[in-house]
VMD Tcl script that draws the C-alpha trace (Angstrom):
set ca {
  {0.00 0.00 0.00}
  {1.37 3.66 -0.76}
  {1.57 6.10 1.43}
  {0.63 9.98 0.34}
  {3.46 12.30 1.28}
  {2.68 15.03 3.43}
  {3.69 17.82 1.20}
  {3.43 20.61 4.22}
  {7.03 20.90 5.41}
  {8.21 21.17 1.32}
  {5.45 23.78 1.05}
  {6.34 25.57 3.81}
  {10.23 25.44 2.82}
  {9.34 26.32 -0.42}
  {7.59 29.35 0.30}
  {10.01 30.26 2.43}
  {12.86 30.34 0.05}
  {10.61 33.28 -1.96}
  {10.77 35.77 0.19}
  {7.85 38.49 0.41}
  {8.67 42.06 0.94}
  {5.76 42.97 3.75}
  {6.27 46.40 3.63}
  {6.06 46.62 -0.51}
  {2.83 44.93 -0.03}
  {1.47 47.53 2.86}
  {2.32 50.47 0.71}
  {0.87 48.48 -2.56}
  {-2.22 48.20 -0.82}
  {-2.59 51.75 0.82}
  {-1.93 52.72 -2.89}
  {-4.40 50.95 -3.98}
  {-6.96 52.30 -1.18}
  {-6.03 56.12 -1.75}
  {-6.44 55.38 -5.42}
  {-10.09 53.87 -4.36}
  {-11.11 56.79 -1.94}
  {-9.99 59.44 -4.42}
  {-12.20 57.41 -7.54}
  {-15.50 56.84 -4.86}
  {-14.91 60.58 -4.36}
  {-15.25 60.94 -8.12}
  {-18.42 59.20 -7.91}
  {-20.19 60.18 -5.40}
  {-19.72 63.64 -6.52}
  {-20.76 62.66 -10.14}
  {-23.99 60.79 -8.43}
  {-24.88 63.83 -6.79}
  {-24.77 66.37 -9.28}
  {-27.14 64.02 -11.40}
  {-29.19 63.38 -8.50}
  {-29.59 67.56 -8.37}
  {-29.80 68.05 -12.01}
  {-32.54 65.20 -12.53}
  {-34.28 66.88 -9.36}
  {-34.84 69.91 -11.06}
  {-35.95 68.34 -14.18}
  {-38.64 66.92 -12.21}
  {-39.70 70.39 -10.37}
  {-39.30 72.28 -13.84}
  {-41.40 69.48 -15.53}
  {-44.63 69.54 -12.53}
  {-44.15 72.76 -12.92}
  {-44.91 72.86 -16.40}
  {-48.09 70.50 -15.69}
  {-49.69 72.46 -13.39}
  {-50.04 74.87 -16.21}
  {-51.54 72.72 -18.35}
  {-53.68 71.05 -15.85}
  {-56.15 74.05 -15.82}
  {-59.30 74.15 -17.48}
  {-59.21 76.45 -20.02}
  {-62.59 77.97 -21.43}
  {-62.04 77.24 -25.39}
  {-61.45 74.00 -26.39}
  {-58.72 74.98 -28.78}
  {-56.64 75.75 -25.86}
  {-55.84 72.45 -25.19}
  {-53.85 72.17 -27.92}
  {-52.05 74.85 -27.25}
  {-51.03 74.42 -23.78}
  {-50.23 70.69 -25.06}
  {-48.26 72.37 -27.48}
  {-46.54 74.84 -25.11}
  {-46.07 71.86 -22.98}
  {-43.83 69.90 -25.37}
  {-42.04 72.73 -26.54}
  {-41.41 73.69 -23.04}
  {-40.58 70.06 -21.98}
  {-38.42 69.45 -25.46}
  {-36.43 72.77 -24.30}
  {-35.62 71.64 -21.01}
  {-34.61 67.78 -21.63}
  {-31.45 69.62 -24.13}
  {-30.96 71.58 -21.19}
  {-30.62 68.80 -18.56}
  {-29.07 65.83 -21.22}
  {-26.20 68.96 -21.93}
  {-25.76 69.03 -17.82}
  {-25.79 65.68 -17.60}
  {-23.29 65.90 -20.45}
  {-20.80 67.45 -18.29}
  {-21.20 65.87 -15.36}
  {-20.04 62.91 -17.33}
  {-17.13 64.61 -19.05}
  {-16.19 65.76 -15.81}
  {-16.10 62.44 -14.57}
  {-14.02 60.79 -17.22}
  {-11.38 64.00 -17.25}
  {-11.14 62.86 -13.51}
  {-10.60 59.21 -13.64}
  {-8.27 59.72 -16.60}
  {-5.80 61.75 -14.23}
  {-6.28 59.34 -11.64}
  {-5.51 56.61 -13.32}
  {-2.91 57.94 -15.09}
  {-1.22 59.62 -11.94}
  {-1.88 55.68 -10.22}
  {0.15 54.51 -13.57}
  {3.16 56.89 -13.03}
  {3.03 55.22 -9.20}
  {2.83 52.18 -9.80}
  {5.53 51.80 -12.88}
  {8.06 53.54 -10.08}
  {6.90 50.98 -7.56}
  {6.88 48.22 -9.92}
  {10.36 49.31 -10.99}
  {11.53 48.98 -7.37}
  {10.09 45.85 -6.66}
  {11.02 43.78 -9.70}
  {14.62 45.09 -8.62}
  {14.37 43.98 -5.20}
  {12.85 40.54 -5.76}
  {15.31 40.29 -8.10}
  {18.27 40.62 -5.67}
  {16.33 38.63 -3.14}
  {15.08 35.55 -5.42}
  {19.31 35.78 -6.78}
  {20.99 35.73 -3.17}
  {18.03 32.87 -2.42}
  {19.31 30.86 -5.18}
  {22.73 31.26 -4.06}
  {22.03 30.04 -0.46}
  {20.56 27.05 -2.15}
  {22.90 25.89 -4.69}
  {25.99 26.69 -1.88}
  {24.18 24.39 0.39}
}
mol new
graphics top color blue
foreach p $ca { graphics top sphere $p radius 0.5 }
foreach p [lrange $ca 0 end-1] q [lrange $ca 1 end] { graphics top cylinder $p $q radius 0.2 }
display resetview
């Protein structure tokens, strides 16, 4: 009968002769939480501008009914306050779809920076690292083949 090998001491050594770089890793992952924070910032402040702009869409457009709501005495006024209605309505949805227009520009100008600030980081970082765990994963493989 065979016996399975416990592989959990040539695991362990294993992973110990790769050594991690704890501190790299901290600052890799504050990095990547500023970088988070500052791109939630983006949009929450992008959520809230439409929230605002689609708000006063909707008082500028009851607005508009309550107008047209009232019973007017000719019968041909109907149409016209129908008429007015969608003009008035037509005029304001360019208005609103151009602010929502800008909100959205805004938003990718911002998370075009960001990211390509968070590039320029991590490159340098990267850099850095690959150069370290270079030297490290070399003087590793000398302890092993000298032993």
């Amino acid at each position: 009968m065979a016996l399975n090998q416990d592989f959990t001491a040539v695991m362990k050594d294993m992973m110990g002769a790769f050594p991690v770089d704890n501190p790299a890793m901290q600052d890799v992952f504050k990095n990547t939480a500023a970088l988070n924070e500052k791109l939630s910032g983006v949009a929450l402040s992008a959520a809230e501008k439409s929230a605002e702009v689609s708000s006063k869409w909707a008082k500028e457009t009851l607005a508009k009914l309550g107008g047209m709501s009232k019973a007017p005495a000719d019968p041909a006024d109907y149409a016209k306050s129908v008429a007015d209605f969608a003009s008035a309505s037509a005029e304001v949805a360019a208005e609103n779809m151009a602010a929502f227009a800008e909100i959205a520009k805004k938003v990718q100008m911002d998370t075009v920076e960001l990211m390509m600030a968070a590039g320029k980081d991590i490159s340098v970082e990267a850099s850095s690292a690959v150069k370290k765990a270079t030297a490290d994963v070399t003087t590793a493989a000398k302890k092993t083949t000298t032993k």
